[in-house]
C-alpha positions as CSV (number, residue, x, y, z in Angstrom):
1,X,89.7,175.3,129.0
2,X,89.0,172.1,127.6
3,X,88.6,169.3,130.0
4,X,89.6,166.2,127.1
5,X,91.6,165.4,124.2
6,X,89.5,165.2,121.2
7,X,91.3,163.3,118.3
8,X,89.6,164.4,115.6
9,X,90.7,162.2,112.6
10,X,92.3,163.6,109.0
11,X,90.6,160.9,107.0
12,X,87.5,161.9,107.3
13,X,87.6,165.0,109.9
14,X,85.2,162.4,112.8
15,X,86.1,162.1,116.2
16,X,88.6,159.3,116.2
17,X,88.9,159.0,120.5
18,X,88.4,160.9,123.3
19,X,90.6,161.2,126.4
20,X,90.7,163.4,129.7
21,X,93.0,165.7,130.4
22,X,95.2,164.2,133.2
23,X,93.8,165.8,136.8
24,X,96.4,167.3,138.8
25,X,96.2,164.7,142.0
26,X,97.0,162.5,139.2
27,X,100.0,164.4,137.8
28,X,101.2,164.7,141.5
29,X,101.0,160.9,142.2
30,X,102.5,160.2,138.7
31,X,106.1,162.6,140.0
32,X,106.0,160.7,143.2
33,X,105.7,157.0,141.6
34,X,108.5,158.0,139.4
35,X,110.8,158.9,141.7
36,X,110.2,156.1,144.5
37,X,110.3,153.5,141.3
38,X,113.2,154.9,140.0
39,X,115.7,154.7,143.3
40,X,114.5,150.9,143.0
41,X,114.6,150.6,139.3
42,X,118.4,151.9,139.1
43,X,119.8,148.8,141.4
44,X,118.1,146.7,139.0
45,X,120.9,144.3,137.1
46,X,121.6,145.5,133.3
47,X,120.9,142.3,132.1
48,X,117.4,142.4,133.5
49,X,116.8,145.8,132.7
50,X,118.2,144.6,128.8
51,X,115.5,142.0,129.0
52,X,112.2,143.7,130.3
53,X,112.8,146.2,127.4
54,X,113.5,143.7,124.7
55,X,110.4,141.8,125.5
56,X,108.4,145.2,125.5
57,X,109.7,145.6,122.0
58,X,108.3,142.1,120.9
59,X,104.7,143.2,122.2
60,X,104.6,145.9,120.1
61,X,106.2,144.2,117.2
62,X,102.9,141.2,117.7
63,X,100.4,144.1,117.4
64,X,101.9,146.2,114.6
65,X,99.3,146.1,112.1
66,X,96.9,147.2,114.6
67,X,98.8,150.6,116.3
68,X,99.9,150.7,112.1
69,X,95.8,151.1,112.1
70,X,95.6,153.4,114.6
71,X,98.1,155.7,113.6
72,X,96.9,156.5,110.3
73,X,93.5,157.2,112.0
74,X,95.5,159.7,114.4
75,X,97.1,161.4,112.2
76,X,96.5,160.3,108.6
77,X,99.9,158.4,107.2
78,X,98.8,156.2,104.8
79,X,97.9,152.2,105.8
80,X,100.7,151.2,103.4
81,X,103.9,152.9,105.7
82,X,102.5,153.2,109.5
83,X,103.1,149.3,110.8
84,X,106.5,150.1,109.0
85,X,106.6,152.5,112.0
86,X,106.5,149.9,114.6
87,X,109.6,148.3,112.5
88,X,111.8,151.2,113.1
89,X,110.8,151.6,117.1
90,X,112.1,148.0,117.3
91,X,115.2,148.7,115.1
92,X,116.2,152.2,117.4
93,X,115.4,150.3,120.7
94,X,117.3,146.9,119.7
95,X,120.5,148.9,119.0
96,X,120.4,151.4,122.1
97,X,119.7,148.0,123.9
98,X,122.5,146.3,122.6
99,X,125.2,149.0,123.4
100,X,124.3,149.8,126.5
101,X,126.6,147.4,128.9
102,X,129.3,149.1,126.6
103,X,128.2,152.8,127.7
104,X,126.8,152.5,131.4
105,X,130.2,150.3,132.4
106,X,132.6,152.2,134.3
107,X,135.5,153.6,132.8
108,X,138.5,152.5,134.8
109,X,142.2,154.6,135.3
110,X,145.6,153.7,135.7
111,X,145.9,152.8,139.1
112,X,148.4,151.4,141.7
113,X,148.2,149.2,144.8
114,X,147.3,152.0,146.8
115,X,144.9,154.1,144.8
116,X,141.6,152.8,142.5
117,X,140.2,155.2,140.5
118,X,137.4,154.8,138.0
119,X,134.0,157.1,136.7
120,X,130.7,155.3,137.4
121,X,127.6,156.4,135.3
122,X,124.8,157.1,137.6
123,X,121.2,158.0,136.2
124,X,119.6,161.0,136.2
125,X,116.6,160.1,137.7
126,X,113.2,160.9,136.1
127,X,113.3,162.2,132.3
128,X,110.3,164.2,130.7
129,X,109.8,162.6,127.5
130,X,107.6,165.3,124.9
131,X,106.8,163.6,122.1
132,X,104.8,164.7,118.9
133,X,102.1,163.7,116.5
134,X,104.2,162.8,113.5
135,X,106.4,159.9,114.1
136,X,104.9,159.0,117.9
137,X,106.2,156.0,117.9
138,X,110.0,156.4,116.5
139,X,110.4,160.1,118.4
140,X,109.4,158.4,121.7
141,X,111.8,155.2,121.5
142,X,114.8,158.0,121.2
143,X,114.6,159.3,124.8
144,X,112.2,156.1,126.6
145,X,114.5,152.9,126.1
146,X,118.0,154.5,126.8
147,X,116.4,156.4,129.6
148,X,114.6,153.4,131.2
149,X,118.3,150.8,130.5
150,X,120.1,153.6,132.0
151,X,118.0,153.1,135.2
152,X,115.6,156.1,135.2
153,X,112.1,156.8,135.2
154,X,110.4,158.0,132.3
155,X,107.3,160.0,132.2
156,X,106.0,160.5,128.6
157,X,103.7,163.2,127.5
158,X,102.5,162.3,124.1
159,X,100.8,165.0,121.2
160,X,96.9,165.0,122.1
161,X,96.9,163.9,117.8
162,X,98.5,160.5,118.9
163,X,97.5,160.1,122.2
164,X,96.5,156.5,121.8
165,X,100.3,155.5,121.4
166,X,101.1,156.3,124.8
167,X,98.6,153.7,125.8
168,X,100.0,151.2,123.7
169,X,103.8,151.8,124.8
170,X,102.7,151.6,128.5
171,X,100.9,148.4,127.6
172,X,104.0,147.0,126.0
173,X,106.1,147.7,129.3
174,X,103.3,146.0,131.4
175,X,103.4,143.0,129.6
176,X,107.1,142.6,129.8
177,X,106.7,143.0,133.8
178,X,108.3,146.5,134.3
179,X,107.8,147.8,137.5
180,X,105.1,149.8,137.9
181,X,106.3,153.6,137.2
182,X,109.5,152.5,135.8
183,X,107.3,154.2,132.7
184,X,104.0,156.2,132.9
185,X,102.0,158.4,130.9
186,X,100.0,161.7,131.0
187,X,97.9,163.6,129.0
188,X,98.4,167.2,129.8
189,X,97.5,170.5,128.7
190,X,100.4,173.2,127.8
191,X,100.3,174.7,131.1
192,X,100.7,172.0,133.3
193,X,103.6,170.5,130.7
194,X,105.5,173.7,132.1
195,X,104.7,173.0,135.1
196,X,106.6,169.8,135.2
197,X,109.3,171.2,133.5
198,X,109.5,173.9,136.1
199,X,108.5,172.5,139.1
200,X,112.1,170.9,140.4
201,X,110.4,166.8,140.2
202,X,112.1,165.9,136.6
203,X,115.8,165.6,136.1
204,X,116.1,165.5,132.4
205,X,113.5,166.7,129.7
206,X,113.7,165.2,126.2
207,X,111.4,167.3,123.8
208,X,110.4,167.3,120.5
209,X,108.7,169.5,118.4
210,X,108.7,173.4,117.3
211,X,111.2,176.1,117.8
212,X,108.6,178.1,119.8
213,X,108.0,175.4,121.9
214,X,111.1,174.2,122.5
215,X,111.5,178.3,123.4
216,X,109.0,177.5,126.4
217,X,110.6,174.5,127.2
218,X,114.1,176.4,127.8
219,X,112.5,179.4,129.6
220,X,110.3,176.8,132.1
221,X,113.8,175.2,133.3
222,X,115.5,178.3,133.5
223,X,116.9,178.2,136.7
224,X,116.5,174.8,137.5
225,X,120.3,173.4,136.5
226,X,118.5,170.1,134.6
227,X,119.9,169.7,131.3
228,X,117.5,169.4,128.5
229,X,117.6,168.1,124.6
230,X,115.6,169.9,122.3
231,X,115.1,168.2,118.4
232,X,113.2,170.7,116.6
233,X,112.8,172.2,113.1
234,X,114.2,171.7,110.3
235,X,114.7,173.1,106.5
236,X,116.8,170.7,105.1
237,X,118.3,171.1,101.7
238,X,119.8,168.3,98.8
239,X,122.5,169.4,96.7
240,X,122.6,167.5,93.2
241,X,126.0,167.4,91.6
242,X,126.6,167.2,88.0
243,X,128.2,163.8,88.4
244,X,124.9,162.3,90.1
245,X,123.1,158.7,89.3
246,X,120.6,161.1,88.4
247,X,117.3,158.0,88.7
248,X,118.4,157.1,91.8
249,X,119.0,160.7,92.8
250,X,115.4,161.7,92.0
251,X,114.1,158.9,93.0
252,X,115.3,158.9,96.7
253,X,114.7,162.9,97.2
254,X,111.3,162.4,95.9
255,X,110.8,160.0,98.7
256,X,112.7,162.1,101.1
257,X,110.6,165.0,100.6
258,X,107.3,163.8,100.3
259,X,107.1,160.9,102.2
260,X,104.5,161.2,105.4
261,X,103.2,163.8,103.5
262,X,106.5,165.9,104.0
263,X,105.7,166.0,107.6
264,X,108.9,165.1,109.0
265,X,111.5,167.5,110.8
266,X,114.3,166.2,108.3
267,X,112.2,165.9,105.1
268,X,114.2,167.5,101.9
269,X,112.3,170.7,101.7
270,X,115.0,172.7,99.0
271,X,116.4,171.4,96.3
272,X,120.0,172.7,94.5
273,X,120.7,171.1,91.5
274,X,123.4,171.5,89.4
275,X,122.8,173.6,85.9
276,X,124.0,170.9,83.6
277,X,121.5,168.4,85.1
278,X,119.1,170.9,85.9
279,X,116.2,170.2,83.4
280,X,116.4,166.5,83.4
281,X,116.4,166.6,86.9
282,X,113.3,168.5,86.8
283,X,111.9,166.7,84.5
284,X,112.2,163.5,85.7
285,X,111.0,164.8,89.2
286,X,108.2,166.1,88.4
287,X,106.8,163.2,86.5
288,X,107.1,161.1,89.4
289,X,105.2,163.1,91.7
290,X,102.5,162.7,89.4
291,X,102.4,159.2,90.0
292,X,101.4,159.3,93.3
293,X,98.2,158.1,94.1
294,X,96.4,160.1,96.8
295,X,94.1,159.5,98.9
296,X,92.2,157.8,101.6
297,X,95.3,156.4,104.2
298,X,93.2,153.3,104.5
299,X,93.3,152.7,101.1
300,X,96.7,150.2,100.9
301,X,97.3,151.6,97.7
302,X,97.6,155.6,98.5
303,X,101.2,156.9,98.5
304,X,99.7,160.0,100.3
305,X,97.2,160.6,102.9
306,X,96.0,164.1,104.5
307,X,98.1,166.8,106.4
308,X,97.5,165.9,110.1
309,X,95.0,168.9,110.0
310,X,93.0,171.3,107.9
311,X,94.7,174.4,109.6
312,X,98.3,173.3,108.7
313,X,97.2,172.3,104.9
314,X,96.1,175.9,104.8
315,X,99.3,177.3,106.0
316,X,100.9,175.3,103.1
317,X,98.8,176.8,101.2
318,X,99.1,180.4,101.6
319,X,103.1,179.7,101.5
320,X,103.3,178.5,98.2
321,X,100.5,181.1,97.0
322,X,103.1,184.0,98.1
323,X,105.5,182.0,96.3
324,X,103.4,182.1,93.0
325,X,102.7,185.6,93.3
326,X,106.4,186.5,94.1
327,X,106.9,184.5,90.5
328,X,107.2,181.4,91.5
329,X,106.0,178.3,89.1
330,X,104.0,175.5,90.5
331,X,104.9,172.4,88.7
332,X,101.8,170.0,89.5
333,X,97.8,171.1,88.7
334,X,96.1,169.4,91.5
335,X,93.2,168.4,89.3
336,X,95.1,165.4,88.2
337,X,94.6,164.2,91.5
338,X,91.6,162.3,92.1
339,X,91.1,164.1,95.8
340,X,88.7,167.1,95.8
341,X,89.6,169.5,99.3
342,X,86.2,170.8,99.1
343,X,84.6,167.6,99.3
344,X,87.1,164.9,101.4
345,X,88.3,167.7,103.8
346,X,90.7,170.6,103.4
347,X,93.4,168.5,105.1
348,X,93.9,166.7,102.1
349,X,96.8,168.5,100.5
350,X,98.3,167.5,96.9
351,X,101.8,167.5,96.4
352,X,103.6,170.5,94.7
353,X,106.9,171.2,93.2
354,X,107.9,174.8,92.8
355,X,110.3,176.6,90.5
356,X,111.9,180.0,89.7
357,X,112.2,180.2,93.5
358,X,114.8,182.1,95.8
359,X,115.7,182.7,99.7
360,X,113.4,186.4,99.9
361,X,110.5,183.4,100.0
362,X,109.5,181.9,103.0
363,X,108.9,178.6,101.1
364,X,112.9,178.3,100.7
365,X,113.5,179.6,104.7
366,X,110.5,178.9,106.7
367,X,109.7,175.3,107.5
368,X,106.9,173.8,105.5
369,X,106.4,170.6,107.0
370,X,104.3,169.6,104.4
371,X,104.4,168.2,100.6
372,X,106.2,170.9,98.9
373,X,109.3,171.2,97.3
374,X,111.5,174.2,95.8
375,X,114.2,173.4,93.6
376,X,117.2,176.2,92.3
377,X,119.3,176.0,90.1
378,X,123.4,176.3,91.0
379,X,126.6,177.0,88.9
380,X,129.1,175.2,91.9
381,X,129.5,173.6,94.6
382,X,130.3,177.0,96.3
383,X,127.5,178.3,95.3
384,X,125.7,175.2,96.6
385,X,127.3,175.6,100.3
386,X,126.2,178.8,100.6
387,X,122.8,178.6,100.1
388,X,122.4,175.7,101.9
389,X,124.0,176.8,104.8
390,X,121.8,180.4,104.5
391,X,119.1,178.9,106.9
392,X,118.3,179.7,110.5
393,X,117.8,175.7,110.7
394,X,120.4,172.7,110.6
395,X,119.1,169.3,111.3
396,X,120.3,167.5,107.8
397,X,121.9,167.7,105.0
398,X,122.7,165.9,101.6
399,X,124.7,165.6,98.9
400,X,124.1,163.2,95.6
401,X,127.1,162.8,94.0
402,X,129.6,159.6,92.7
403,X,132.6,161.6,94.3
404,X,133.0,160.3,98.4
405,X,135.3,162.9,98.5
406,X,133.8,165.7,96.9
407,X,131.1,164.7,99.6
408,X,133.2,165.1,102.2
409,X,134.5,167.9,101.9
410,X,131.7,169.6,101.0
411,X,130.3,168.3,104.5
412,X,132.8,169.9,106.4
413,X,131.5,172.9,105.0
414,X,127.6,172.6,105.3
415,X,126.5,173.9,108.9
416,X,124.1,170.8,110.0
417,X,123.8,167.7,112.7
418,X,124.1,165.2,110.1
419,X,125.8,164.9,106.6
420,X,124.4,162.5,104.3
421,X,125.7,161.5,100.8
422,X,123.3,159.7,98.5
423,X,120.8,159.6,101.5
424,X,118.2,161.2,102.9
425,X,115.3,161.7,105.6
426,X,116.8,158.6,108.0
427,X,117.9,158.0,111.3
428,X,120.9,155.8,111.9
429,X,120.6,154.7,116.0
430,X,124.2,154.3,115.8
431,X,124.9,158.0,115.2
432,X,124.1,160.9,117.1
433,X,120.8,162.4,116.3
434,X,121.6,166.1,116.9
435,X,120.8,169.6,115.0
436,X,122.2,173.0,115.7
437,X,121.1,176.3,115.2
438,X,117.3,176.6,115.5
439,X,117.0,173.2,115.3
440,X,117.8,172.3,118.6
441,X,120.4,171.2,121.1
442,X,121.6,167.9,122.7
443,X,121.3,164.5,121.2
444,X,119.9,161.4,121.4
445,X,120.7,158.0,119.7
446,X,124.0,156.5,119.6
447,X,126.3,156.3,122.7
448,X,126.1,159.9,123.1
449,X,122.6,159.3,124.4
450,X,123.6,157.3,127.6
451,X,126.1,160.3,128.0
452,X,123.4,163.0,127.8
453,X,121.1,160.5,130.7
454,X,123.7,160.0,133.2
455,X,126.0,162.0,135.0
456,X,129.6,161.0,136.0
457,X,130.2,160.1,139.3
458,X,134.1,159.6,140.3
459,X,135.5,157.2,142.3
460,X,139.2,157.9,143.9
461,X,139.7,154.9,146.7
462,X,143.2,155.0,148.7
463,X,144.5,152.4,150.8
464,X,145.6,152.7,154.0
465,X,149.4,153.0,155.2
């Protein structure tokens, strides 16, 4: 077993950092300072709690450009996007901050001169906080700051890939003056994550990340009564209508799919577009894509950077080969981009579009979670429904269309967390972030978020005679 994390960068496939693997005395001191700081932390006033986190906010906000750095060292987002990052963190956290006297308030009843009645929301006491490589940053706000104003303890276990953004995160906290263990950090292998999750000193465990893993999460607090949120895959799918702003259509799915090199859980991944807009759509899409220019993250000019590592380009790879050989046809020649695998590192990954596709390919079912699209053609909006809902996934959805309605109802029909029309690929804070299916349970964001870390605790007061 490996004794450290070795961050071994996409940009150039050097060893970025080096950390240890957290020792177990140090794990075991880590559950015991979060729970003593917690039963302290809770009786801390909102309004002080609201103000420690804000101020953690502005630290990281100061030194965006640097973590912006970092991160595209990490895990190879372009230079251009990753202090843009930082941005969202700040816009999440602000929100959740801002609702939360309105969610942790008790809820009072009717009541009379002899009886008070109300609910009081008590925390949970320490949440688990798994967060991955690809958005380490905007995944980790999600659970930390609603956890930590709701009065718990948070112990974050970042990806080994982004390691470095746990440090900066528990800096930001100790330069607003949290108390110490009010938020910690560990680096820890697989088997001692279980661990945790099994061994009865975490109340609430927050993970994101893959379907098997979340699997492993479930089974290691099987018995244990905690409640846990699980945000994992995703194969979301756009439908294009035939009475679609069909520029800004394109435009906007392009982004949605290819942006952070498609490496996002909610990243368009299949494409339906209507048959009388089919070829301009195409068209249009496809030429765009070519634009890109790719590259070296550090270059401020590259639209797209490296897969986070060689192995998953690979897998991309050998996905869209099947689909080629099943009769599939691959849009882009990767010779037009200036990037040579052989030579920069075979995590660098050109962007592909794919046509004469269908759902017996596991580029239209499986996730990709990388910069590949496939794009059908459909006769209806019926048609449409169907194959968007045929998916063992449902994280997102959208629809590009001129006809709210049409949207809507069309919505109603399409089995997912969130329904977008004429959007894609985003996170509102003040909706719940949720999928079903295999792409998780629970949510985070919104108010439902303070509901998912507390519990109600009931109050029924009588007077005497």
């Amino acid at each position: 077993m490996m004794d450290a994390i070795k961050i071994i960068s996409p940009v150039d496939g050097s060893l970025y950092a080096e950390r240890p693997f957290s020792p177990e005395q140090d794990i075991n001191h880590a559950l015991d300072l979060s729970r003593t700081a917690q039963s302290e932390w809770q009786q801390t006033p909102l309004a002080e709690r609201q103000s420690i986190c804000l101020a953690a906010v502005d630290a990281l906000l100061k030194n965006k450009q640097t973590l912006g750095e970092e991160l595209s060292w990490q895990m190879g987002r372009p230079i251009r996007y990753t202090p843009g990052e930082i941005d969202g963190f700040a816009e999440r956290a602000r929100y959740m901050i801002s609702i939360a006297e309105q969610y942790l308030s008790d809820t009072p009843l009717t009541n009379d001169k002899h009886i008070t009645r109300y609910i009081q929301r008590e925390p949970l006491g320490v949440v688990f906080s798994i967060v991955p490589w690809n958005y380490p940053y905007l995944t980790a706000v999600n659970s930390i700051i609603p956890a930590i104003m709701a009065g718990n303890s948070v112990l974050m276990k970042p990806s080994s890939q982004t390691a470095i953004t746990a440090e900066r995160i528990a800096e930001a906290f100790k330069s607003a003056n949290l108390p110490e263990g009010v938020f910690q950090h560990l680096l820890l292998t697989h088997e001692a994550t279980t661990k945790i999750v099994a061994s009865g000193e975490v109340d609430y465990v927050a993970f994101t990340g893959s379907v098997e893993g979340g699997k492993t999460i479930e089974h290691a607090a099987a018995g244990r009564f905690i409640d846990i949120g699980l945000e994992l895959g995703g194969k979301d799918p756009a439908y294009v209508r035939a009475d679609v702003d069909l520029a800004f259509a394109v435009e906007n799915i392009m982004d949605g799919g290819f942006f952070n090199s498609g490496q996002s859980c909610c990243a368009i991944e299949r494409i339906y577009v209507h048959e009388d807009i089919y070829q301009p759509f195409v068209d249009d899409l496809v030429e765009r894509v070519k634009q890109y220019r790719f590259g070296n993250p550090l270059d401020p000019e590259t639209h797209l950077g490296p897969m986070v590592r060689a192995d998953i380009a690979n897998r991309i790879r050998k996905h869209t080969q099947h689909a080629v050989e099943k009769g599939a046809q691959a849009c882009i020649d990767d010779k037009i981009f200036a990037i040579d695998p052989e030579k920069h590192g075979m995590a660098y990954l050109a962007p592909q579009v794919l046509l004469n596709v269908d759902h017996t390919m596991p580029i239209m079912t499986e996730e990709t979670f990388g910069p590949v699209v496939g794009i059908m053609k459909v006769s209806s909006d019926e048609q449409a429904i169907q194959l968007m809902n045929d998916s063992i996934y449902g994280l997102t959805a959208s629809v590009w269309t001129q006809d709210q309605q049409a949207a809507i109802s069309i919505g109603q029909q399409v089995k997912t967390g969130t329904w977008f029309m004429n959007r894609c690929d985003y996170l509102d804070p003040a909706l719940a972030w949720a999928g079903i299916k295999q792409s998780g349970k629970g949510c985070s964001l919104s108010g439902f978020a303070y509901h998912r870390l507390t519990r109600p605790k009931s109050f029924y007061l009588r007077a005497g005679d």
